[in-house]
C-alpha positions as CSV (number, residue, x, y, z in Angstrom):
1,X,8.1,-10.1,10.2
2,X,9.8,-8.7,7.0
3,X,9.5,-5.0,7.0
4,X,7.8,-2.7,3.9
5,X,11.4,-1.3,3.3
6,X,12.9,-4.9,3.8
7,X,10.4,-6.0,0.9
8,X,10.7,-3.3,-1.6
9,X,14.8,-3.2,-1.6
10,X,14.6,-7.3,-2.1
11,X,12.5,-6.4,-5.0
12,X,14.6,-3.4,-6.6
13,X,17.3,-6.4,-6.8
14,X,15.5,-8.2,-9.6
15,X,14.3,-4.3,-10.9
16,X,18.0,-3.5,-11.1
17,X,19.0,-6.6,-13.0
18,X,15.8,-6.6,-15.5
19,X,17.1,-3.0,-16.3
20,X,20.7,-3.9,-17.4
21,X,22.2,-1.9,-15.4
22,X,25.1,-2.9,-12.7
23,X,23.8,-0.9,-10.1
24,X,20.9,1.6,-9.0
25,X,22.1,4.5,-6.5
26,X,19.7,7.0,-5.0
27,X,21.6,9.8,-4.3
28,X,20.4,12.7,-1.7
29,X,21.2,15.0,0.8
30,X,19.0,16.6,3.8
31,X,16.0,15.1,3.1
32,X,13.9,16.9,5.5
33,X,14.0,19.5,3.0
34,X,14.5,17.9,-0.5
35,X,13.8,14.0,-0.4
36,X,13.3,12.0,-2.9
37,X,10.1,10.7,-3.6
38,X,11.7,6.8,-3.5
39,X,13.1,7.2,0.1
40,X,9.8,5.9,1.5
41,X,9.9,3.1,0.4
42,X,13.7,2.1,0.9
43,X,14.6,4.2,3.7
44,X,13.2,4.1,7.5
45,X,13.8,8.2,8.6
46,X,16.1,10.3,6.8
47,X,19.9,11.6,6.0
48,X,21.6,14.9,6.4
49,X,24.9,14.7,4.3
50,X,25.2,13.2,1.1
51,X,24.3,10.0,0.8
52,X,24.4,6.7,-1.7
53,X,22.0,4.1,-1.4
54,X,23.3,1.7,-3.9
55,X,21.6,-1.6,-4.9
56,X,23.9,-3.9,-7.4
57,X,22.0,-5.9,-9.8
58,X,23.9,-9.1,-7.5
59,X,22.0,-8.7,-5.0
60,X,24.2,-6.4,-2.0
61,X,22.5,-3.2,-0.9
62,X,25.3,-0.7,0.1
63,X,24.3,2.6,2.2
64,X,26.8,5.3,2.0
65,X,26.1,7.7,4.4
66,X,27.6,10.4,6.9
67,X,28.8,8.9,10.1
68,X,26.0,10.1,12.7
69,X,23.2,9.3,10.2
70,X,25.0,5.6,10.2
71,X,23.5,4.0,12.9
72,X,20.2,3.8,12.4
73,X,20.7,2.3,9.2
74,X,22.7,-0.2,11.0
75,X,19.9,-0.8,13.1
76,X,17.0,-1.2,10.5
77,X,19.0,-4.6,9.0
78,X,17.9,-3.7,5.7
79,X,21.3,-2.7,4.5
80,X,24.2,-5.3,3.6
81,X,26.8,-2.5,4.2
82,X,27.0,0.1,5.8
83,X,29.8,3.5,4.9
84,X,30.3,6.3,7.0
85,X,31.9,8.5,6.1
86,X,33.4,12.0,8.0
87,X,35.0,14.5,5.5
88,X,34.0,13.6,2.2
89,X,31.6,10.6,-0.1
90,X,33.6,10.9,-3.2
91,X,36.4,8.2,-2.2
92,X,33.9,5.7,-0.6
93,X,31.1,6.4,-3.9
94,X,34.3,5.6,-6.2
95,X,35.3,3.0,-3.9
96,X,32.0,0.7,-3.9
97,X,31.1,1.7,-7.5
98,X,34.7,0.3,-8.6
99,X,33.4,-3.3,-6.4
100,X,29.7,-2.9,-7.7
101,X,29.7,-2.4,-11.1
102,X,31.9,-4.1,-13.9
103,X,34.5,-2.6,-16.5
104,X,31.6,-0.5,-18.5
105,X,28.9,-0.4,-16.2
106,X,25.6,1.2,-16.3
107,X,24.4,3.2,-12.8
108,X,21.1,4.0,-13.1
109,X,20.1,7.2,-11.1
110,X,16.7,8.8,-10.3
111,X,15.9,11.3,-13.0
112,X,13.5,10.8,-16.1
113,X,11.8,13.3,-18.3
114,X,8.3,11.1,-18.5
115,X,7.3,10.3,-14.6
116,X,7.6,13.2,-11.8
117,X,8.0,10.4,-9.0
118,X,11.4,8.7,-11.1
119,X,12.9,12.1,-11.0
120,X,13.8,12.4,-7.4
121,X,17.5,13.5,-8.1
122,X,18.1,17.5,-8.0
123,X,20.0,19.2,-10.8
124,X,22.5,20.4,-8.4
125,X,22.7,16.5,-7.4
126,X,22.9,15.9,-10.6
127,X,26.0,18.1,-11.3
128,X,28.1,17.2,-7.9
129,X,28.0,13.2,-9.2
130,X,28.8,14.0,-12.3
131,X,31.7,16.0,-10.8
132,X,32.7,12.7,-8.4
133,X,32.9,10.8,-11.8
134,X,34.5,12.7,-13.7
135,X,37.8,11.7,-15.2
136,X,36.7,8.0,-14.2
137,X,35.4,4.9,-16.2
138,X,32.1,5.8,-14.8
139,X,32.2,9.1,-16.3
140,X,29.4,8.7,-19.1
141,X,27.8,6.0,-17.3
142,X,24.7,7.2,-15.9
143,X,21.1,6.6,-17.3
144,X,17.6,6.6,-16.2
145,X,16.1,4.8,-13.5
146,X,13.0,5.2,-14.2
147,X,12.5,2.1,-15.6
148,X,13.3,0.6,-11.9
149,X,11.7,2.9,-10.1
150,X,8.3,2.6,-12.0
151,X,8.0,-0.9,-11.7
152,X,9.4,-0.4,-7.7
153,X,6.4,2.4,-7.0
154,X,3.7,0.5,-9.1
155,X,4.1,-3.4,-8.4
156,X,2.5,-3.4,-4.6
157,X,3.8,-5.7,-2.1
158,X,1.3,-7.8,-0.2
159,X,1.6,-5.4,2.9
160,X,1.1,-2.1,0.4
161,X,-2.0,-3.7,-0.6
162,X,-3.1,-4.6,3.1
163,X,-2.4,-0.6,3.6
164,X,-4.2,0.6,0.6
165,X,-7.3,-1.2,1.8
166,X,-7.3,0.2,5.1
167,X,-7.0,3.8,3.1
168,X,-9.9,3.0,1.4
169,X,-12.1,1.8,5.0
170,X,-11.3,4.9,6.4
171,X,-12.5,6.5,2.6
172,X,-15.5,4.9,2.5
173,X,-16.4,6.2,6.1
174,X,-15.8,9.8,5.4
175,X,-18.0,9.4,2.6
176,X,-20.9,8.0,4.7
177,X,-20.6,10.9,7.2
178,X,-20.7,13.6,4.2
179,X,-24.1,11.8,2.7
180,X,-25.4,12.2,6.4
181,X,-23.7,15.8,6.9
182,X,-24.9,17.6,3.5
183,X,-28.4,19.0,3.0
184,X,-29.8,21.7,0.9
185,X,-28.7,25.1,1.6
186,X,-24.7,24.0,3.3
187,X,-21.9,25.3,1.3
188,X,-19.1,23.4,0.2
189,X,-17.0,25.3,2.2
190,X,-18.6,23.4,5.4
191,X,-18.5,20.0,3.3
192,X,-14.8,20.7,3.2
193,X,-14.5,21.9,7.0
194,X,-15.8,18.8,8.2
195,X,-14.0,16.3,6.0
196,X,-10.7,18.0,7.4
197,X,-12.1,18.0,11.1
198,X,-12.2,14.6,10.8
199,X,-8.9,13.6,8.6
200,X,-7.1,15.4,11.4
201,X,-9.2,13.9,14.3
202,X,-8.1,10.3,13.2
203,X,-4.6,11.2,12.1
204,X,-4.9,10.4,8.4
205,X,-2.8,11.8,6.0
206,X,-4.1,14.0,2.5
207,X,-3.6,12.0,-0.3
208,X,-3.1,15.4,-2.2
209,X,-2.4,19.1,-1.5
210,X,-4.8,19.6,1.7
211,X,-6.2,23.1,0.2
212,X,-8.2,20.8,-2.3
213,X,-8.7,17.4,-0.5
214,X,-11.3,17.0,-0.8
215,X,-12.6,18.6,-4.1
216,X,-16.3,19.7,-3.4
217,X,-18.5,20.3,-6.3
218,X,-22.3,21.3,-6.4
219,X,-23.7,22.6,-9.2
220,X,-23.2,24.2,-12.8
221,X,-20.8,27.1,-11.1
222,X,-18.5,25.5,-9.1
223,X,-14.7,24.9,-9.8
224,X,-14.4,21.4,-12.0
225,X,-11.2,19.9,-11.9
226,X,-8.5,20.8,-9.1
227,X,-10.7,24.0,-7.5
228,X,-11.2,25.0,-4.4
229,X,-14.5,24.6,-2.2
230,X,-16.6,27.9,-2.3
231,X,-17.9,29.3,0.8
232,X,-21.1,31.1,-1.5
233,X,-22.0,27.9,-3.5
234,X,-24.7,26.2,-1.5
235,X,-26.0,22.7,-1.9
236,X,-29.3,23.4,-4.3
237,X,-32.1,21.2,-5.4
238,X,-31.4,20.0,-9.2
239,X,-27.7,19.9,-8.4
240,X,-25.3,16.9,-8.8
241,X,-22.9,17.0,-5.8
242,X,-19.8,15.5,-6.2
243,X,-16.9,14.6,-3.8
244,X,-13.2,13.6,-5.2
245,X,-11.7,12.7,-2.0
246,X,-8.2,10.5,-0.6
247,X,-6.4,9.8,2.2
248,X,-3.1,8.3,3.5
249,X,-3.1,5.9,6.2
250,X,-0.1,3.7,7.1
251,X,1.8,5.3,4.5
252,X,-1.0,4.4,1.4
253,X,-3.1,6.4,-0.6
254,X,-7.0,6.7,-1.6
255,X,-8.6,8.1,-4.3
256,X,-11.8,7.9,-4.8
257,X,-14.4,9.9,-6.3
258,X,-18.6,9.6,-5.6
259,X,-21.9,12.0,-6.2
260,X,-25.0,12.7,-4.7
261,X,-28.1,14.3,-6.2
262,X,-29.5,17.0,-4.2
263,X,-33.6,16.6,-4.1
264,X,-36.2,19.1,-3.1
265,X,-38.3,15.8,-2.6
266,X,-38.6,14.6,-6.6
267,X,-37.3,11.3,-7.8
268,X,-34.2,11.5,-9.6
269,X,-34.7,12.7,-13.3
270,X,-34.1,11.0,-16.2
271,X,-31.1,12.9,-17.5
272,X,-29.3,12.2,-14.3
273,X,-29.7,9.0,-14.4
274,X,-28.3,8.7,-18.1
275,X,-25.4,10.3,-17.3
276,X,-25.1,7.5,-14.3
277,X,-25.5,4.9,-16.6
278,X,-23.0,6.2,-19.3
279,X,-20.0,7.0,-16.7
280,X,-20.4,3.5,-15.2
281,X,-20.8,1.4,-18.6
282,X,-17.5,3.5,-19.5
283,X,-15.7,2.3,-16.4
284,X,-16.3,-1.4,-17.4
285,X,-15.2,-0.9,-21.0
286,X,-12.0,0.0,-19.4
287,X,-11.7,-2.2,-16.8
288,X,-12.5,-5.1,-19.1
289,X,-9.6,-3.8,-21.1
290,X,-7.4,-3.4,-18.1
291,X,-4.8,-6.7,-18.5
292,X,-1.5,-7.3,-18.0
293,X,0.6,-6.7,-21.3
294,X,-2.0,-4.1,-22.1
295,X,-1.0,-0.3,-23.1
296,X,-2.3,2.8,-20.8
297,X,-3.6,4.1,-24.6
298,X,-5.8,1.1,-25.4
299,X,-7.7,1.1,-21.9
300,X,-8.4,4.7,-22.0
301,X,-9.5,4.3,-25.7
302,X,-12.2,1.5,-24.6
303,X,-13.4,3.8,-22.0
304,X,-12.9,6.8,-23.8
305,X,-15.0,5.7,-27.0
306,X,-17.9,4.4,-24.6
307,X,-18.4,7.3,-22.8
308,X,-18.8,9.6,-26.6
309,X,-20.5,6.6,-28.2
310,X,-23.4,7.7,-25.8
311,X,-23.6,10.6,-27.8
312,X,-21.2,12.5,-24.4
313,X,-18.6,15.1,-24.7
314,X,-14.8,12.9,-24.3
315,X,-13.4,13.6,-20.4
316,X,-9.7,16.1,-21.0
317,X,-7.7,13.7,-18.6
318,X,-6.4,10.2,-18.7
319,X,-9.2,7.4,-17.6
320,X,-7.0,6.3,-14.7
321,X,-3.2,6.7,-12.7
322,X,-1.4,4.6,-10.5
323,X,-2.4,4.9,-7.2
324,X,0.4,4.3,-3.4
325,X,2.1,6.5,-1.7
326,X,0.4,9.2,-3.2
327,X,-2.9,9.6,-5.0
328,X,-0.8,10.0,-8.1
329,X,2.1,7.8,-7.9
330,X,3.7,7.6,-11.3
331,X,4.2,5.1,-13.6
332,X,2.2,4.0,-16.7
333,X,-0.9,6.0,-17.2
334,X,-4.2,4.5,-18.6
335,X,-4.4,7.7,-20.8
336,X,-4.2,9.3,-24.2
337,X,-1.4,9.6,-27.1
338,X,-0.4,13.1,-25.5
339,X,1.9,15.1,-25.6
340,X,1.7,16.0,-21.7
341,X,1.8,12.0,-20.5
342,X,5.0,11.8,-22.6
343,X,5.9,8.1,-22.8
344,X,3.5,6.8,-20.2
345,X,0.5,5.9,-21.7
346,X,2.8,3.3,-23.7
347,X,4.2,1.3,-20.8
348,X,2.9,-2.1,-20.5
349,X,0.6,-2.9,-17.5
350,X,2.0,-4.8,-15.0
351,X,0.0,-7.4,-12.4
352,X,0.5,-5.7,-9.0
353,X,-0.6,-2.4,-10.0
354,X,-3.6,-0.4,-8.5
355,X,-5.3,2.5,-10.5
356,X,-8.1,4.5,-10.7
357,X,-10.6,4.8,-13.3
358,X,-12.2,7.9,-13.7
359,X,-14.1,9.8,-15.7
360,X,-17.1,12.3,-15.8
361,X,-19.8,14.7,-17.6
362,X,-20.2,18.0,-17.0
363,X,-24.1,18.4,-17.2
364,X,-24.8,22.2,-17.8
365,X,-27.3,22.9,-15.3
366,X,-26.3,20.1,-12.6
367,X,-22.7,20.0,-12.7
368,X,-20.0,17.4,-12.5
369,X,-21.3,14.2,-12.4
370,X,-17.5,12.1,-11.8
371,X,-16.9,8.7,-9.9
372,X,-13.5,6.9,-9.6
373,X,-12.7,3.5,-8.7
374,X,-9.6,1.5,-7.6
375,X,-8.3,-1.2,-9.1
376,X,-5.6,-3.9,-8.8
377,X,-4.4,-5.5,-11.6
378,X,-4.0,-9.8,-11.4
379,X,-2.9,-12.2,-13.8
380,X,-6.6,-12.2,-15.3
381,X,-8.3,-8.5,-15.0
382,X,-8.8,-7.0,-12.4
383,X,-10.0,-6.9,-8.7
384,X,-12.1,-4.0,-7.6
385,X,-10.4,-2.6,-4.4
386,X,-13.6,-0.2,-4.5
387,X,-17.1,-1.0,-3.8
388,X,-18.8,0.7,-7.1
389,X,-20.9,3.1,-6.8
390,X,-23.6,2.4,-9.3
391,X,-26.6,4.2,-8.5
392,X,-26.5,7.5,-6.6
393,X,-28.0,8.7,-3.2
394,X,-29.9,11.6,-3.2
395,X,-29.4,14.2,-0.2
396,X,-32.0,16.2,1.3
């Protein structure tokens, strides 16, 4: 069976070639400490000295690495050739650049200004290639490869998919256990507690930084946004209690957002229910906007003008982010003309992508009322990865 990494070189081939560019090298050292945020997908374990993963727009992948980190490259069969090397990588680099790349060459190399996971290369990385090139044709012939990494990161293989699902599963059944697990009076502090007691029970992974996955929200004084569960903020009746919660399994992300309403035995009031209806009707506007060919900007606009059309305060973050490896994976962006998204929000969507929509109100005397779907976007739409949460539960 063809591996993960087997699949996503094969496709950085075509990437490489669609860029212009000759060749596409990943250059890293000790990744234990400093990898870049590419190497999961092309590498199986890591490297200590410097190293070259070169793939040519023709088609050979090319590892240069040092000679005990050699062998398991060997091994994996995902590489075409394999370098080692003992005192030095700047002869072998020049060496297989010289066969790679024609006279006036582009080598495109991980760094880019507009998307955190295409900038994998370090500044001091930076400099010590540059210094290898100097003084040769190649000198001058770097550029950015972000738009082959983007493309890598965002277009999911069949087996990524597979894997995001099962991310989701496991997603869905943390959720059912905090409906069952939160009554009136616990704090979010315990909400949080047990969502990790669990994640660590079945070996998942945190889709974000663990001190805020999950986000727990109950309330009109808790933390919106990235905060921190509060051991004194108690589940009360009148609040909206809200979860933004992900999880990696097999190496795949989840992100995935859903509320409650806390009830001291009422129905759940009208207001609430508005809210409900205004968040989800502005999730279709942008899904049904959500196409291939379409800009990040126009989907969040659809949602976006939905959501204050029902007379509701605009959300201050994009409507959605690609979701993979990590709950924010880079790439195009189904957000605003900002200045903060840089170019992102103008990248054409691709089919093969998967993102969140999200958005929110924050009711003054409830709370946050958020939810967040997953997406992945075919040749037509899209296909909800997510089962939608379209009414909410009310917990006791």
């Amino acid at each position: 069976m063809k591996s993960l990494t087997g699949e996503k070189l094969s496709q950085a081939v075509g990437l490489t070639r669609a860029a212009g560019c000759d060749v596409w090298l990943t250059f890293v050292r000790e990744t234990a400490v400093s990898g870049d945020p590419v190497l999961g997908l092309i590498l199986e374990g890591g490297l200590t000295w410097q190293s070259a993963l070169m793939v040519s727009s023709t088609g050979e992948k090319v590892a240069i690495v040092g000679n005990y980190d050699a062998d398991p490259l060997r091994t994996s069969g995902n590489w075409d050739l394999i370098v080692p090397y003992i005192q030095g990588i700047g002869k072998p680099l020049l060496e297989q650049l010289e066969r790679l790349a024609p006279e006036n060459g582009k080598v495109a190399v991980n760094f880019s200004k507009n998307d955190v996971q295409s900038d994998g290369i370090g500044h001091g990385m930076f400099l010590l290639l540059q210094d290898y090139l100097n003084g040769t044709r190649f000198e001058g012939a770097l550029v950015s490869a972000e738009d082959i990494l983007m493309p890598l990161r965002g277009v999911k293989t069949p087996l990524e998919i597979a894997n995001m699902r099962g991310a989701i599963v496991e997603t869905d059944r943390l959720f059912a256990e905090i409906g069952a697990f939160a009554t009136v009076g616990v704090t979010e502090r315990a909400v949080f507690e047990m969502v990790h007691e669990r994640i660590k029970e079945r070996k998942l992974g945190f889709a974000w930084d663990e001190s805020a996955d999950p986000i727990v929200n109950s309330g009109p004084h808790s933390m919106i946004g990235h905060g921190l569960a509060s051991d004194s903020i108690t589940l009360q009746p009148g609040h909206v209690f809200h979860i933004d919660l992900g999880v990696i399994k097999d190496g795949y992300s989840s992100d995935i957002q859903r509320c409650w309403y806390v009830s001291g035995g009422e129905e759940i009031p009208q207001d609430v229910l508005d809210v409900v209806a205004a968040v989800n009707g502005a999730i279709s506007a942008g899904a049904e906007a959500l196409a291939p060919g379409a800009l990040g900007h126009e989907v969040d606009a659809a949602a976006r003008s939905y959501l204050v059309g029902c007379g509701y305060d605009e959300y201050l973050h994009a409507f959605g982010h690609q979701v993979g490896r990590t709950a924010h994976d880079g790439g195009a962006v189904l957000g605003p003309l900002w200045e903060r998204y840089g170019r992102t929000p103008s990248i054409p969507i691709r089919a093969g992508e998967v993102y969140t929509l999200e958005l929110g109100v924050i009711m003054e005397k409830r709370g946050y009322l958020g939810l967040e779907e997953m997406v992945l976007v075919t040749d037509h739409g899209v296909e909800w990865l997510t089962q939608r949460q379209l009414e909410l539960t009310t917990v006791f």
